[in-house]
N, C-alpha and C positions, 0 to 999 in steps of 0.2 A: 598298437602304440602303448607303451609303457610309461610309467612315471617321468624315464628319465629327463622328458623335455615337461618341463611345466607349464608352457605358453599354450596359446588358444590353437584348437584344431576344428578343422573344420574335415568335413565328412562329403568323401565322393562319390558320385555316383555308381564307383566298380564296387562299392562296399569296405574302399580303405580310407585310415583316414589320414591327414598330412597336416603336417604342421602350418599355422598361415603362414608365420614368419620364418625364414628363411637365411642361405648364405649364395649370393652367387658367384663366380667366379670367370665372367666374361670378359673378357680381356687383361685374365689375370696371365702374368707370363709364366711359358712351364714349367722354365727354373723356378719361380717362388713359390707356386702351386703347392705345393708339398707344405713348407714353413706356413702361408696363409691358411690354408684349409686346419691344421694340424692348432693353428692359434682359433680358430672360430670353432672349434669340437672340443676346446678346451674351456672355452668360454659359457658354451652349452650350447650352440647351435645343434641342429641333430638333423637339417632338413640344406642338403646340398647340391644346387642347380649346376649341372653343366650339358655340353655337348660338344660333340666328334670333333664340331670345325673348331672349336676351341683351342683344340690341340694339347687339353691338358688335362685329357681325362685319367691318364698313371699317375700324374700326382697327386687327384682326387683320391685316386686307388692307393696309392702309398701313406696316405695321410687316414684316409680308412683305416689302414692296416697296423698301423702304427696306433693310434687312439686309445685300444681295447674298448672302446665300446661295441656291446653288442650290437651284429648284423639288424637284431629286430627292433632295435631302438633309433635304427635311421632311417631315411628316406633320402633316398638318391633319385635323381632325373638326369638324363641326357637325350641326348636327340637326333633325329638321323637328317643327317646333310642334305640336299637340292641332287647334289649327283650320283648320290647313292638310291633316290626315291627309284620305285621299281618291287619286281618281286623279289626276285632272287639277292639284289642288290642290296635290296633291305635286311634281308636274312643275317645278311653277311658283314652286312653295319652293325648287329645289335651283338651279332658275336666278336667280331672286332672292339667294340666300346667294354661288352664285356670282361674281355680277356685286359683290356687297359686299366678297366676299374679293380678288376680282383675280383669280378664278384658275380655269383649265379644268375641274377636277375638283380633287374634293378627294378623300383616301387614305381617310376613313372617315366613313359618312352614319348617323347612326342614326334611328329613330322614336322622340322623344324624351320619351313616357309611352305605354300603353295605351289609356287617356283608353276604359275599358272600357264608360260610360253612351253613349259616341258608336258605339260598335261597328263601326268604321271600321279597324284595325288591321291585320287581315287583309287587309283590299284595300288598305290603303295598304304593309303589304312587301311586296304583287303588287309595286307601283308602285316597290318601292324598288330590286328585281327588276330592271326595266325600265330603274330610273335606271344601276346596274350594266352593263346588255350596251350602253348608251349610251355608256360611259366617262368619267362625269361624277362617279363616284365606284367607286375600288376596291376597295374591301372595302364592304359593309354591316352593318346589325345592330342592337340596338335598346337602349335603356334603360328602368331600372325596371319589367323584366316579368318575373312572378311564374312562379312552373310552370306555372301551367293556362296563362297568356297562350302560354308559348312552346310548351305541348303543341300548342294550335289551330292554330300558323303550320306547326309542322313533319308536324302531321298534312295540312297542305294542298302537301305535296311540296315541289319546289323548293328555292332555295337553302337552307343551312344559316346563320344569322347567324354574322357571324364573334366579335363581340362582346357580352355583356350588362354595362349601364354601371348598375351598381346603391350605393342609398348600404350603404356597408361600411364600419367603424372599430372597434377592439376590445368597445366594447361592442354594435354589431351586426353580426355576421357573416354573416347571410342563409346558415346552411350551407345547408340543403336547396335552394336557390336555386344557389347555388354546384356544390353534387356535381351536380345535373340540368344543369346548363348544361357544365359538365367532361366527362362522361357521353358531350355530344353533339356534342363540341369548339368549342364555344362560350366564348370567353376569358373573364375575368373583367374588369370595370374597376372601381375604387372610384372614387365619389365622398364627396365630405365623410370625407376618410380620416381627420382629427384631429378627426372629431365636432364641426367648426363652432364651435370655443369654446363647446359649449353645456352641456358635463356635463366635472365634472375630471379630465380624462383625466390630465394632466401631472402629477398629487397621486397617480397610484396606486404603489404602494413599487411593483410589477412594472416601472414604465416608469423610474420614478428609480431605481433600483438597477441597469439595465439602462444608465441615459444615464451616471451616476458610474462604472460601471465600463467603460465605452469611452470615456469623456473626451467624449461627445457629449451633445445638445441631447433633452430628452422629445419633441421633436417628429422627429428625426434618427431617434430608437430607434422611432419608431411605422411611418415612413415604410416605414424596413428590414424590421419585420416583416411589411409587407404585400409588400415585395419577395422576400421570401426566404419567403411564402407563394403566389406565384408570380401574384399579382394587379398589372394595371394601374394606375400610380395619378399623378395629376398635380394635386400643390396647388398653391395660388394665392397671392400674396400682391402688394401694393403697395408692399413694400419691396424694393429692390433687394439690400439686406444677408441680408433674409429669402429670398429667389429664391436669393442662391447657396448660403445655409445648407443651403436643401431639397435642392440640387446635391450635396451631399458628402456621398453617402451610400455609397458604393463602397468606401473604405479601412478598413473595419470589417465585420463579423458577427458577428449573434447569436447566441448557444449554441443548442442546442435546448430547454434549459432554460428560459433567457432565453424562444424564441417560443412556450413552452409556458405561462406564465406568464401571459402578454400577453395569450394566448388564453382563458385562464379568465377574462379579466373580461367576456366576451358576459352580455347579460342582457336582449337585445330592447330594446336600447336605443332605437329611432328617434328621431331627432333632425330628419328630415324629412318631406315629406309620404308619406301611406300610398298605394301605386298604387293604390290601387281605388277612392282617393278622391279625383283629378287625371284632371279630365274639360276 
């Protein structure tokens, strides 16, 4: 990693390292894939989440392309779909995504559910293994896998995932998820870290008393706390104003008070789907 991203990096386990903060682009549409991405590399993002089922990984690849920023100064992830898990299937996913992104390898591949009724999982990280000592992706690792899922991978030896990309935001915290995957140096990622506008995160006095007293944004104050809880995290947005909002998050910190607060409102919130039932 190079100067060019100034924000905090954290160090994985394959030996790379990644930016914490992030851009993601889940449900971003793939007409504007291109313009969104192309305004977050401009702003200085350098760390870009996608994957297959997105459907928008050439405009990832076209807004790549476009940029001129150097290959070694990003980190790209995407991830291979439920029905593509498998050996061979896999193979052919990762050269698919890559031939969408533009690009030799991408920095971080994960298996992007358990898809536990398929039971395909375990042979598809064999494969993902394989995609690894190929150099088509350098770090591996998986998302929304519970303990038992990540018990059976690491009970089968070999690599250690360097990543679990699970939904996390103050009302779910997946601890026991979290301390197991910690445990076995397994990073954390949040997804849908502002809870998806789906429950009022922005209304709880923890996060407004926290945004009035650093002159910052309830979404600014949420972000931090997952930074300064030492988790991955890369929102999304289609506003450019909003892309750099989520950017300025570095000239302030929370009490411990403050993320102690923040942390009391878990309540099993899930706001998305449950792994065990993403087949």
């Amino acid at each position: 990693m190079t100067t060019s991203w100034t924000g905090p990096v954290l160090s994985l386990n394959s030996g790379a390292t990644i930016p914490q903060l992030g851009f993601g682009v889940f449900k971003v549409d793939p007409a504007e894939t291109e313009r969104i991405v192309t305004d977050a590399l401009e702003l200085g993002y350098r760390h870009i989440d996608t994957a297959a089922i997105y459907g928008n990984e050439e405009g990832v690849g076209r807004a790549i392309a476009r940029s001129g920023v150097p290959r070694e100064d990003l980190f790209i992830t995407t991830k291979l779909w439920n029905s593509d898990q498998g050996t061979q299937s896999a193979f052919d996913a990762i050269d698919s995504s890559l031939e969408k992104l533009g690009l030799e390898s991408v920095d971080l591949y994960l298996i992007h559910w358990p898809a536990p009724e398929r039971n395909t999982y375990r042979e598809s990280w064999e494969a993902l293994q394989k995609i690894q000592s190929d150099g088509k992706a350098t770090s591996i690792g998986v998302s929304n896998f519970l303990v038992d899922h990540l018990e059976a991978i690491l009970a089968d030896g070999g690599v250690v995932p360097a990543v679990n990309q699970i939904e996390l935001h103050p009302a779910l915290q997946q601890r026991g998820v979290v301390d197991f995957s910690r445990a076995h140096g397994i990073a954390i990622e949040s997804w849908g870290p502002l809870g998806q506008g789906k429950y009022p995160l922005f209304d709880e006095a923890s996060v407004v008393e926290a945004a009035a007293a650093h002159g910052k944004t309830p979404a600014q104050v949420v972000l931090r706390w997952h930074l300064q809880n030492g988790n991955i995290v890369f929102p999304k947005s289609n506003s450019r104003e909003r892309i750099a909002e989520n950017l300025n998050l570095f000239d302030f910190e929370l009490t411990e008070a403050e993320v102690a607060d923040i942390s009391a409102l878990e309540r099993d919130g899930r706001v998305g789907s449950h792994p065990s039932e993403v087949n």
